[in-house]
C-alpha positions, 0 to 999 in steps of 0.5 A: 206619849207613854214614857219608856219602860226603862225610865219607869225602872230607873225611878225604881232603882233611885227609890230602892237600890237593891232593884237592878237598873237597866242598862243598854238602849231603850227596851222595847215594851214590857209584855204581860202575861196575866195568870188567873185560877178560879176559886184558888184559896192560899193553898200554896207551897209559896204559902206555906202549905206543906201538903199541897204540891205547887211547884210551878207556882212557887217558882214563880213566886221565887222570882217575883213578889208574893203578896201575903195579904191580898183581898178580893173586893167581892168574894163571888166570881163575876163582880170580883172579876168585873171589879178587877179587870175595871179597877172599879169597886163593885159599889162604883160599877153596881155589879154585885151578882152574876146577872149583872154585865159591868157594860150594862151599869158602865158601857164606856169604862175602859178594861185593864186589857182594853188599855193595853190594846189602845196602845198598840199592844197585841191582847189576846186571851184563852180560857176564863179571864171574865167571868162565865158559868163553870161547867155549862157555860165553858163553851160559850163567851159567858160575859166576856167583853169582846172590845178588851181582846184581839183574839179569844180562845173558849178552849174546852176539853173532857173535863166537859163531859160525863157530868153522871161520872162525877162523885156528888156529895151535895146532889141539892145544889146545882152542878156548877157549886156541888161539891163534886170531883172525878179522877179522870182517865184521861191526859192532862193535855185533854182537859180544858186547862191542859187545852189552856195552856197549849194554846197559850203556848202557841200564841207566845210563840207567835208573839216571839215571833212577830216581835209586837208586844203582848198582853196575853190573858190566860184563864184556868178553871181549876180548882173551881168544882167540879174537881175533876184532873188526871188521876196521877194528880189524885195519887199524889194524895194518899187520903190518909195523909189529908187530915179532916178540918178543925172543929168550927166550935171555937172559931164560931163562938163569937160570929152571928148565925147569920154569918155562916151556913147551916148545916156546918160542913153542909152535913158531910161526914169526915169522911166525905170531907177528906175525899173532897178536900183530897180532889181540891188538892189534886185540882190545884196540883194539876192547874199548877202543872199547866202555869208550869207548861206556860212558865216553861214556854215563856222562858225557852222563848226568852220573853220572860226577861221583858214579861211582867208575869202575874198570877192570882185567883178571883176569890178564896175558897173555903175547905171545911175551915169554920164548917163552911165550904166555898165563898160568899162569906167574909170570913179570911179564907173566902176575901183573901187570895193568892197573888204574884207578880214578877216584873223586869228590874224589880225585887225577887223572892220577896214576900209583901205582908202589906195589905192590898186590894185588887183594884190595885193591879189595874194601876200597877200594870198600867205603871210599870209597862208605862201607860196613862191610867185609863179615864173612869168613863161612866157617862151613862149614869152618876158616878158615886160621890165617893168614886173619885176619893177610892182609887186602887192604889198602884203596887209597884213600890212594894215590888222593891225590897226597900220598901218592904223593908222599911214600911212592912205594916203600911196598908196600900189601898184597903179602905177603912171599915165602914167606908163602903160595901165593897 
């Protein structure tokens, strides 16, 4: 039997007292509403950002925990996503491209949604929690993981369509990793995170309404390229106030060649960079714009006093910084993400310096709402020597202020160098 919610809180409070206890007879379940953005680096207002406008992001932060050192296990969508929704490492679930299903290497491994939904949790998702192929693929189930959820939404929106309006200035390479944006004429509610979030909307209302508790996955595309939102979102940049990216010659006196792509900044002129960097901006504005439509439900419903709310990113992104653009590299901006998490009865308003990893969101969730860690099944072939001896490690006692307090350098979870690929 899962112990209550309460006594969970309750043996927060006795390890840090500024957490409040509650009080009254035994809550119902917390619900989850699990927040992801695709290709969101840390520029964030909550991150100290002072040209991107994130106001919905940043009050989420305000009344949860900001992680400032939170790393991807894979900077690349589809095995960082498998490897979070798993809580397995990439080496543990041999995914470490975009071909490979993580049912293919581990068919009985139980998801993060999939154990919500064993316990009687309503789980539900709309828009891109697993990973598939942004444009092409935004209409199709891509390689979602059709036991992990109740009901699934594949909302799709103009942002679809009119590929040859698209400005490009990387025609080489294919549309899915171009570096591409469009100012659209069209409303937000039209585009497929505006789409995201209505629908996300309309199942918290149907949950406040059935009373069932709720695990609730909600996926915006944004800021993946191309970069396309509303134009009002482009307006909020006036290109004379986006400053072009630092010179890379010192930062990359003393990396290896074979580390970083040639040519630098992919042979954009400065700019092309603004213009570019300019469209991510407004991208991320307008993703921000619908978490704030589904924060603004949640909280009119009255749900968000028994909501655990996390809100992270697949991976980090590159914008010029060392000459590089996008992922797939080890350097800071490409491993390290956004991540918040708000939870009933704990800590507000903090920020965690700890390092973590994602294999630890599995565990936190799973602890605060009061479930058994799911069993690592992978009957079908060996499990590594080394599986048992790295799990992630559950955050839930950094989501209170005394720990924060007293152990600021503690490492949670990341493993030492050399201790694996992933």
């Amino acid at each position: 039997m899962k112990p209550p919610f309460f006594i969970l809180c309750a043996a927060l409070v006795l390890a840090a007292p500024l957490v409040a206890a509650p009080s009254g007879p035994a809550q119902r379940p917390p619900n989850v509403l699990f927040i992801m953005s695709d290709h969101l680096n840390n520029a964030l207002g909550t991150y100290s950002n002072s040209i991107v406008k994130t106001p919905n992001i940043d009050r989420l932060a305000a009344r949860g925990v900001r992680f400032e050192r939170a790393y991807c296990q894979f900077s690349w969508c589809n095995p960082s996503r498998a490897s979070l929704l798993t809580g397995l490492r990439p080496d543990d679930i041999k995914v470490y491209d975009l071909a490979t299903h993580f049912r293919f290497t581990t068919p009985d491994v139980v998801t993060l949604p999939e154990q919500f939904r064993r316990h009687d949790y309503r789980v539900e998702r709309m828009g891109k929690i697993f990973h598939y192929g942004v444009p092409k693929e935004m209409t199709s189930p891509g390689f979602d993981d059709p036991v992990s959820w109740d009901r699934v939404v594949y909302p799709y929106g103009r942002d679809t369509e009119a590929f040859d309006e698209l400005i490009n200035f990387t025609p080489q390479i294919p549309i899915g990793a171009a570096l591409t944006f469009r100012a659209d004429d069209g409303p937000g509610e039209e585009q497929t995170d505006g789409w995201v979030a209505t629908e996300a909307i309309k199942s918290l209302e149907r949950f406040k309404a059935d009373r069932e508790p709720f695990f609730l996955g909600v996926g915006f595309f944004r800021p993946h390229v191309p970069f396309v939102a509303p134009k009002e979102y482009f307006e909020q940049y006036p290109l004379d106030s986006i400053p072009a990216p630092p010179d890379p010659t010192e930062s990359l006196e003393a990396v290896p060649g074979a580390a970083y792509r040639k040519p630098l900044f992919m042979g954009l002129t400065p700019l092309q960079q603004r213009l570019i960097i300019r469209a991510h901006y407004a991208s991320i504005s307008f993703m921000d714009a619908q978490v704030g439509r589904v924060l603004d439900a949640l909280d009119q419903l009255d749900l968000a006093g028994n909501t655990i709310v996390v809100f992270l990113s697949d991976h980090g992104y590159l914008m010029g910084e060392h000459g590089q653009w996008e992922k797939q590299s080890l350097f800071e901006e490409s491993v390290r993400t956004p991540m918040i998490i708000a939870a009933p009865g704990c800590a507000a308003g903090g920020a965690a310096p700890h390092p973590v990893e994602f294999v630890g969101v599995y565990p936190t969730l799973a602890e605060l709402a009061g479930l058994p860690r799911a069993r690592r099944a992978c009957r079908s072939q060996p499990r590594p020597a080394a599986a048992e001896a790295r799990p992630g490690v559950a955050l839930s006692r950094v989501l209170t202020a005394r720990h924060r307090q007293h152990h600021p350098h503690r490492t949670l979870g990341l493993q030492r160098m050399g201790a694996g690929r992933s």
